[in-house]
C-alpha positions, -999 to +999 in steps of 0.1 A: -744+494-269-748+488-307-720+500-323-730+500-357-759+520-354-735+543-334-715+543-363-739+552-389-751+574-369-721+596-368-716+593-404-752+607-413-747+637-385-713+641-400-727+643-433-753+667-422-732+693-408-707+692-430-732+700-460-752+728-437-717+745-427-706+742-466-734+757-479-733+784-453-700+796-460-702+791-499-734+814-499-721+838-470-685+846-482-678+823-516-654+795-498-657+763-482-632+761-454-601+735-451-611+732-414-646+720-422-637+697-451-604+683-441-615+666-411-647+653-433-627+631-451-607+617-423-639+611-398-658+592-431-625+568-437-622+567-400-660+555-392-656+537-428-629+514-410-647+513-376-684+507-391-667+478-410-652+461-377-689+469-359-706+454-392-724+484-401-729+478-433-719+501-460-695+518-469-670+496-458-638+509-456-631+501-497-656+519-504-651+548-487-615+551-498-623+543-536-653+574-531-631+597-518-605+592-549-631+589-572-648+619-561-616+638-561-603+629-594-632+636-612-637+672-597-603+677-595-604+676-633-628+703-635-607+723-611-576+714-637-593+731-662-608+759-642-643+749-641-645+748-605-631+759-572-603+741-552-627+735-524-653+718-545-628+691-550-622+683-515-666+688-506-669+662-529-640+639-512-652+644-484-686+631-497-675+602-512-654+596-480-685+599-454-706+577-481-689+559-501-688+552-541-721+536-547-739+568-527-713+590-548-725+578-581-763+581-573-756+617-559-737+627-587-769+629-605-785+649-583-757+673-579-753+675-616-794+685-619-788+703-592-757+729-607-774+733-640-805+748-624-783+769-599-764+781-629-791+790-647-812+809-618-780+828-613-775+839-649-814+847-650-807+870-621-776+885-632-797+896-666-768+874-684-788+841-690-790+851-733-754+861-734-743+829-718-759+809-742-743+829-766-712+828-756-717+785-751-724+784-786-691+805-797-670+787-768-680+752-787-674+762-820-646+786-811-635+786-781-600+809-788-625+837-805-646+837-768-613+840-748-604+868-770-634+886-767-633+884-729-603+890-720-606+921-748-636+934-726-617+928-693-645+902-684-644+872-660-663+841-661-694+844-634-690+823-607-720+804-593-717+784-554-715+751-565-711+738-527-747+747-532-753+723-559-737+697-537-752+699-508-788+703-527-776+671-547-763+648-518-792+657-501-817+646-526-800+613-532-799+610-489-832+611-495-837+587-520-814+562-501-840+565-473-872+568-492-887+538-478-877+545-441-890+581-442-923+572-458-927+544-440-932+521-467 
């Protein structure tokens, strides 16, 4: 039996799922479940650790540790500031966990791209694209006046299901990882 295509294996199915069950829940009822991310990040470190004794390749167990950190501390610095849900953080450790930093960084990107066009279809949709912009422009040259103004009218922020954007993102770079194998070139 060759373990480290077993091992690869598992980490692409794992992957998988957890992206199809995230962006299921995030559209169905606005959350991404502990139970479905949790045990994300511990099966990528896991079959980190195991692919690396089988020698199947990358991410080795470094580099799944160091994308799972990363990942976390840099959306857990949006969540600081309130740009982003809780559970956001931990999609995105569990990401970096199942693939690594390198895979991280290139998904990134695409899960960047991938948010501002979700935030924008949603604001077209809502009929509050033009106010938004608006409200960017005050919130950059002053941001106290905006928070004012909002909280005067009793408004919250519009929240958009970036789990969405994540899943679209890492997908796209998934994709791009396996270009040649899928095309057959």
């Amino acid at each position: 039996m060759d373990y480290a295509l077993t091992v690869t294996f598992a980490r692409e199915l794992g992957l998988f799922v957890l992206l199809i069950v995230a962006t299921f829940t995030d559209i169905a009822y606005g959350k991404i479940y502990n139970w479905l991310v949790y045990p994300a990040i511990v099966l990528g470190v896991v079959l980190a650790f195991a692919g690396q004794l089988a020698g199947a390749g990358p991410p080795g167990a470094m580099q799944s540790l160091v994308g799972m950190v990363v990942a976390a501390g840099l959306f857990g610095f949006f969540f600081a500031r309130g740009w982003m849900g809780g559970a956001d953080v931990k999609l995105a450790a569990a990401i970096g966990a199942l693939k690594g930093i390198e895979f991280f960084v290139q998904a990134l990107i695409f899960i960047t791209l991938a948010g501002f066009m979700l935030a924008v279809i949603v604001l077209i949709w809502r009929c509050r694209f033009i106010e938004t912009v608006k409200n960017c422009l005050v919130f950059f040259f002053r941001p106290k006046k905006l928070a004012k103004e909002m909280e005067a009218a009793g408004r919250t922020p519009d929240l958009i299901p970036y789990g969405v954007a994540m899943a679209f993102g890492t997908m796209c770079a998934w994709i791009l990882e396996h270009w040649y194998e899928i095309t057959g070139g």
